[in-house]
Short mmCIF file of the C-alpha atoms (twelve columns), coordinates in Angstrom:
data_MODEL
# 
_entry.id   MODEL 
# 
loop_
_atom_site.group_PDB 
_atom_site.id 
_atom_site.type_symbol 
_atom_site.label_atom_id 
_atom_site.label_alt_id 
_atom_site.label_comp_id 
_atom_site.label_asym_id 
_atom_site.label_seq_id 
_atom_site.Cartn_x 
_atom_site.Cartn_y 
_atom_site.Cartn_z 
_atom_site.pdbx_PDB_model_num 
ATOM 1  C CA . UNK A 1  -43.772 25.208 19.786 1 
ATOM 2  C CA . UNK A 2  -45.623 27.876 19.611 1 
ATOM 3  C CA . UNK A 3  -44.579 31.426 18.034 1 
ATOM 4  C CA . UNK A 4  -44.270 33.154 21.690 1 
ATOM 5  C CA . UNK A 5  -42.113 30.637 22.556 1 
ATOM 6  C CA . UNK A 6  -40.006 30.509 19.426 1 
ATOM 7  C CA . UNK A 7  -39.480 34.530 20.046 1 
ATOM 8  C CA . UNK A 8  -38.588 33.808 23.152 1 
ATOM 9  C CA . UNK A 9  -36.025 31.205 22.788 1 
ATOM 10 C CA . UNK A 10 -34.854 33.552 20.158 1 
ATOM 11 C CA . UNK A 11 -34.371 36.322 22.201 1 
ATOM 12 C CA . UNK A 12 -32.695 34.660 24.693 1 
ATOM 13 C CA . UNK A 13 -30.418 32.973 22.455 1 
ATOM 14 C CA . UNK A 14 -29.366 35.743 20.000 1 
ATOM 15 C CA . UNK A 15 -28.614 38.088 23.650 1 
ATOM 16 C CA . UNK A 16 -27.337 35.518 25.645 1 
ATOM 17 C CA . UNK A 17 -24.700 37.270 27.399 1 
ATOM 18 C CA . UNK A 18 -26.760 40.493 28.217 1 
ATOM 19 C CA . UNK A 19 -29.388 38.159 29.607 1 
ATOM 20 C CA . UNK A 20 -26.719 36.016 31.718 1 
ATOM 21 C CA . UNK A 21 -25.269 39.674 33.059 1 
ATOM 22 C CA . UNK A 22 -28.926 40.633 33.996 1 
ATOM 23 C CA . UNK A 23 -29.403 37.088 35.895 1 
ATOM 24 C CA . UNK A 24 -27.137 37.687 38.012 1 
ATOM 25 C CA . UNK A 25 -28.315 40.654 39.509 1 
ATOM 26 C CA . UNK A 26 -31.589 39.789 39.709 1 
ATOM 27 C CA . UNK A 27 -30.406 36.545 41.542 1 
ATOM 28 C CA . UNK A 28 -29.190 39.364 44.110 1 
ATOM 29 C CA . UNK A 29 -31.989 41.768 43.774 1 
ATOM 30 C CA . UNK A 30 -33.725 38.375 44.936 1 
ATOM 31 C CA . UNK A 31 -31.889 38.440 48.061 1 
ATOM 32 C CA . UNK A 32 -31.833 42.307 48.711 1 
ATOM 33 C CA . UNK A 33 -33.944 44.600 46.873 1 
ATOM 34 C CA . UNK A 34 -33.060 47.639 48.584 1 
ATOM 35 C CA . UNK A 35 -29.419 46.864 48.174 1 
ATOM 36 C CA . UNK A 36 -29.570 45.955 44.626 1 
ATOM 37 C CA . UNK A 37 -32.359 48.484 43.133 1 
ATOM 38 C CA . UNK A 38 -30.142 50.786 41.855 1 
ATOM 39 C CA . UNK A 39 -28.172 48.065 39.787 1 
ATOM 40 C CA . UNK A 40 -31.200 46.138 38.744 1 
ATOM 41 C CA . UNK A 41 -32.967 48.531 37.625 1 
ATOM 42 C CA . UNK A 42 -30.078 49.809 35.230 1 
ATOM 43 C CA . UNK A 43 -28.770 46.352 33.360 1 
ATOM 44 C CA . UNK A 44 -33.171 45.839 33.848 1 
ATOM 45 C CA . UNK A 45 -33.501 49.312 31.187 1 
ATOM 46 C CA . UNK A 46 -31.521 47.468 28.451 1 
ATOM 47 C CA . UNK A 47 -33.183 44.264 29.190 1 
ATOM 48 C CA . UNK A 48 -36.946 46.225 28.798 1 
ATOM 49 C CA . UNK A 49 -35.703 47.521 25.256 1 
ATOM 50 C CA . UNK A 50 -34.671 43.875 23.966 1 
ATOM 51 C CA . UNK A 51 -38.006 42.317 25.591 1 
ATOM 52 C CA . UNK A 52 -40.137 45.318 23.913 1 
ATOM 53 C CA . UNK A 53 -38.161 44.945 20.603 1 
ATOM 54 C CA . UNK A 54 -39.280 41.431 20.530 1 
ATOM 55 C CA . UNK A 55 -42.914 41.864 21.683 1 
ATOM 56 C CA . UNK A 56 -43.214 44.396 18.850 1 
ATOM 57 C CA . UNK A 57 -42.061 42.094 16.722 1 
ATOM 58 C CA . UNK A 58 -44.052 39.031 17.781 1 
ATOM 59 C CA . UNK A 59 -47.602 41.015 18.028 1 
ATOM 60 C CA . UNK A 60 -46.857 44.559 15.934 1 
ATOM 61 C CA . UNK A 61 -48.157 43.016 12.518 1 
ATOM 62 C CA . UNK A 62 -51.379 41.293 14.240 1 
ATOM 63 C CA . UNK A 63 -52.582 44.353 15.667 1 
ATOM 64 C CA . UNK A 64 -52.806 46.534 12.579 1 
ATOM 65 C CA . UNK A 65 -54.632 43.551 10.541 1 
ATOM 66 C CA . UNK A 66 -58.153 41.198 11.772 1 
ATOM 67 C CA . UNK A 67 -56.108 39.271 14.174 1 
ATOM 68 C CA . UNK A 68 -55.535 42.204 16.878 1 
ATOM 69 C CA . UNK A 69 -57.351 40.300 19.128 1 
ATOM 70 C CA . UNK A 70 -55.193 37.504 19.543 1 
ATOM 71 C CA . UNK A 71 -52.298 40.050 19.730 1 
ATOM 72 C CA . UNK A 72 -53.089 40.689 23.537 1 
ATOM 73 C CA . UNK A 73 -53.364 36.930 24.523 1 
ATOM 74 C CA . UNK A 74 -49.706 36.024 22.176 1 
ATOM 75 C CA . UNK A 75 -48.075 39.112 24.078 1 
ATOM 76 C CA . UNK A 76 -49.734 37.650 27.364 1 
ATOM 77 C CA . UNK A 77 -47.638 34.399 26.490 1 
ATOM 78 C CA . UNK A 78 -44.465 35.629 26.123 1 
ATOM 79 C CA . UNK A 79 -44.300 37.648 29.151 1 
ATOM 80 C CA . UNK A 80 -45.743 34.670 31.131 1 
ATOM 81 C CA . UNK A 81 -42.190 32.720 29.604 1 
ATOM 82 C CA . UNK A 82 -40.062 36.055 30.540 1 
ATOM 83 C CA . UNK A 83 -41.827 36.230 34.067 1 
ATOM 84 C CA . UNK A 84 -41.157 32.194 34.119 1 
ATOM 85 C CA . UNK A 85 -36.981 33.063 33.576 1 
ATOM 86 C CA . UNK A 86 -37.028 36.493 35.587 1 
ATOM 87 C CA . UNK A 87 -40.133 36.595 38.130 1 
ATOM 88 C CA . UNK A 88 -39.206 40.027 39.236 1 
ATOM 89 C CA . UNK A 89 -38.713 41.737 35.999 1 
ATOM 90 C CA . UNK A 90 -41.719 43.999 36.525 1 
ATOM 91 C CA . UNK A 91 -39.655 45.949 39.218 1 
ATOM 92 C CA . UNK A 92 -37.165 47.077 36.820 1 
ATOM 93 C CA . UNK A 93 -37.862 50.962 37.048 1 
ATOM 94 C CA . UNK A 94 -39.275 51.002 40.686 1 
ATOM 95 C CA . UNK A 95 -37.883 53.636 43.059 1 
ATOM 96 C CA . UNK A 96 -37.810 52.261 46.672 1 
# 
């Protein structure tokens, strides 16, 4: 396993029910985006702060020593597992 996916599983395990809430609605901003924006994209701020929280965590130390360029590709990683779960988490924020 590697460490992306041991932050991940992390994550997702130590905010379960925050990430269960947030799967709902974005089953239903699935169906209707317009209907649903306003709701997504507010349980989709908290959800952004965990996510970041962990990313800094996963990658912070790597960039500041030799290793910042494999920083990029482990933080590539774990969003490719959060985009896996939630597909349309990059339209938390959008205005439509």
């Amino acid at each position: 396993m590697t460490k992306s996916q041991e932050y991940f599983q992390d994550m997702m395990e130590n905010h379960k029910e925050i990430f269960n809430k947030f799967q709902t609605i974005h089953d239903k901003y699935l169906s209707d985006p317009k209907k649903f924006q306003a709701e997504f994209n507010e349980k989709g701020e908290e959800i952004m702060t965990i996510i970041r929280r962990y990313e800094t965590l996963l990658c912070g130390k790597a960039e500041s020593s030799r290793f910042g360029k494999f920083s990029s590709k482990t933080a590539e990683t774990f969003w490719k597992y959060i985009k896996a779960k939630f597909p349309q988490i990059e339209a938390v924020g959008l205005i439509q």
